[in-house]
BADO-208966 format. One record per residue (C-alpha): residue number from 1; residue in three letters; x, y, z. Coordinates in Angstrom, 1 decimal. Layout:
REM residues N
R  seq  type      xx      yy      zz
R  NUM   ALA       X       Y       Z
...
This chain:
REM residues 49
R  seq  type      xx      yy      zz
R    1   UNK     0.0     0.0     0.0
R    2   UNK     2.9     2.4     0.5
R    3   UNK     3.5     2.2    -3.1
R    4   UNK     0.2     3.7    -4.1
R    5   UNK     0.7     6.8    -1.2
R    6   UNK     3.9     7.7    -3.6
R    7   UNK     2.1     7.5    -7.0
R    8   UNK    -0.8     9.6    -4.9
R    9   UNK     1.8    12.2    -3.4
R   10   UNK     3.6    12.1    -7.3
R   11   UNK     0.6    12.7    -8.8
R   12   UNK    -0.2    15.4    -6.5
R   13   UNK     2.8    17.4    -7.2
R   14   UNK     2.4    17.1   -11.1
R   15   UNK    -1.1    18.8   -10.7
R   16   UNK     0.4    21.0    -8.4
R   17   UNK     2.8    22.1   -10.9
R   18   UNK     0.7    22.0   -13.9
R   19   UNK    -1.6    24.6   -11.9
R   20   UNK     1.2    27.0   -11.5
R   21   UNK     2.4    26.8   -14.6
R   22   UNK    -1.2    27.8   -16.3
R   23   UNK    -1.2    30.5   -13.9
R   24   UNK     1.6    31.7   -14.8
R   25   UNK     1.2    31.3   -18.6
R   26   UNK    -2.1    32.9   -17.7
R   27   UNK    -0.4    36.0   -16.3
R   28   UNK     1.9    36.3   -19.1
R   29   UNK    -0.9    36.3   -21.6
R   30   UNK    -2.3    39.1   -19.4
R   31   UNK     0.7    41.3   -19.6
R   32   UNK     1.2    40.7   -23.3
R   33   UNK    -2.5    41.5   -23.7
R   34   UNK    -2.5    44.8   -22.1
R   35   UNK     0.8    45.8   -23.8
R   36   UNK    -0.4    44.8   -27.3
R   37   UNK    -3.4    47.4   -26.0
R   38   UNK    -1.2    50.4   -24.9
R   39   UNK     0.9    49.9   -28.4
R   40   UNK    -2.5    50.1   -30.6
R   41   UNK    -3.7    53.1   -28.9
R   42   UNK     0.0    54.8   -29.4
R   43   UNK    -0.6    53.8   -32.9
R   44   UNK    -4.4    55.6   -32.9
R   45   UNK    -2.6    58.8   -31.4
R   46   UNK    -0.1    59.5   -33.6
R   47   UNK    -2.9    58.9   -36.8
R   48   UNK    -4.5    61.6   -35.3
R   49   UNK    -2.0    63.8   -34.7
């Protein structure tokens, strides 16, 4: 039985992981998002000027 609390705590981790990791990517794509933003309306100012 102690085998299956390692493949439980193993599989654990890799979820554990996997959640961070989207987060992250998540906040990334967040940044680049609001950045791609800010350039197009630098772009929309200087048309108009």
């Amino acid at each position: 039985m102690k085998n299956f609390e390692f493949l439980f705590a193993a599989y654990a981790v890799i979820w554990i992981l996997l959640g961070g990791y989207f987060f992250r990517l998540n906040n990334k794509l967040n940044q680049i998002s609001h950045r791609l933003d800010q350039l197009e309306a630098q772009k929309v100012d200087k048309g108009k000027s």
